[in-house]
N, C-alpha and C positions, 0 to 999 in steps of 0.2 A: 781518261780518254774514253771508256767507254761510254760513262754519263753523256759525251754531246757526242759519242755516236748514236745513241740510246733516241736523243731529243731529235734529228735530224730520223730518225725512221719510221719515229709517229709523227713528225708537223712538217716534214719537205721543205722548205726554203723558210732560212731563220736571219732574223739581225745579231749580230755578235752579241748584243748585250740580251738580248730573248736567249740566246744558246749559254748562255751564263745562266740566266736565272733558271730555264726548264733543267740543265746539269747539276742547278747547287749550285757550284762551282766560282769565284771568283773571276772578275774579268780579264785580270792581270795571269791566269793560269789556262782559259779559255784561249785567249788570240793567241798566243802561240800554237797551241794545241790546232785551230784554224788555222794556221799559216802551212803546218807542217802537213795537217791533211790535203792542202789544197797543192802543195810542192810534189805531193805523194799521187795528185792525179784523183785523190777520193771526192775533195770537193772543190765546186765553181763560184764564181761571186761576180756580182756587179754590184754595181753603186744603185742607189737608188737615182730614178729618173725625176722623180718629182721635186717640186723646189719644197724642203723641210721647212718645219713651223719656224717662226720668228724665234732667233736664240738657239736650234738645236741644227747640229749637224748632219748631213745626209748621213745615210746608214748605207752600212755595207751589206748585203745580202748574200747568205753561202746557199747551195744545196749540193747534196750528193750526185755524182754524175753517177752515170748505170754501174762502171765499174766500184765505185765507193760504195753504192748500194748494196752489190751484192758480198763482198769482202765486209763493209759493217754488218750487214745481218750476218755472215758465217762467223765473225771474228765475234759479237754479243751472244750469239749461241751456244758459240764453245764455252767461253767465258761465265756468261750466264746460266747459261741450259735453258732457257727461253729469251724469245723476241718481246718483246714490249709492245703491248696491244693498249693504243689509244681508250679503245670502249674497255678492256673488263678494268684500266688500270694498270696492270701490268707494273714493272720494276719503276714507273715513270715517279723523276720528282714531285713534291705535293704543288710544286707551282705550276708543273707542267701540268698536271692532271687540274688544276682549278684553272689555267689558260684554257685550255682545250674544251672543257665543261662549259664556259662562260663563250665561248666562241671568241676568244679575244684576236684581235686585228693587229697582226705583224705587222 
């Protein structure tokens, strides 16, 4: 759980399966993990509003609401003993960090 609190503090609003890959994590292990932050009040979602590519499904969109932001950064600090910093790298996955590097488009 901490990995996609982790992913959601450096990149603010993620698609499920982007919070799978910047976590590591499996998708099948992630959306619960999202179901249960969002039931907890930590994170918000909508659907994507645009019509998706031919063949692929809209995407669900999460991000942290103020209260989940500050609860994931105390709860990755404690845990961790640091926040996870986009620019030096930080604890981020190596996909997060080449996402982020390359400027890649959620």
């Amino acid at each position: 759980m901490l990995d996609v609190m982790e992913a959601f503090l450096t990149s603010g609003e993620l698609h499920g399966f982007a919070v799978a890959r910047a976590a590591g994590r499996p998708t099948g292990s992630v959306y619960p993990i999202l179901a249960r932050l969002e039931q907890a009040g930590w994170l918000e979602s909508r659907w994507e509003d645009e019509h998706p590519e031919e063949g692929r499904p809209r995407r669900r969109f999460y991000s942290l609401t103020s209260d989940g932001a500050a609860a994931s950064r105390a709860t990755v600090l404690e845990r961790r003993g640091e926040l996870p910093s986009a620019r030096s790298g930080g604890r981020l996955r190596p996909a997060l960090r080449l996402m982020l590097r390359w400027g890649y488009a959620w």
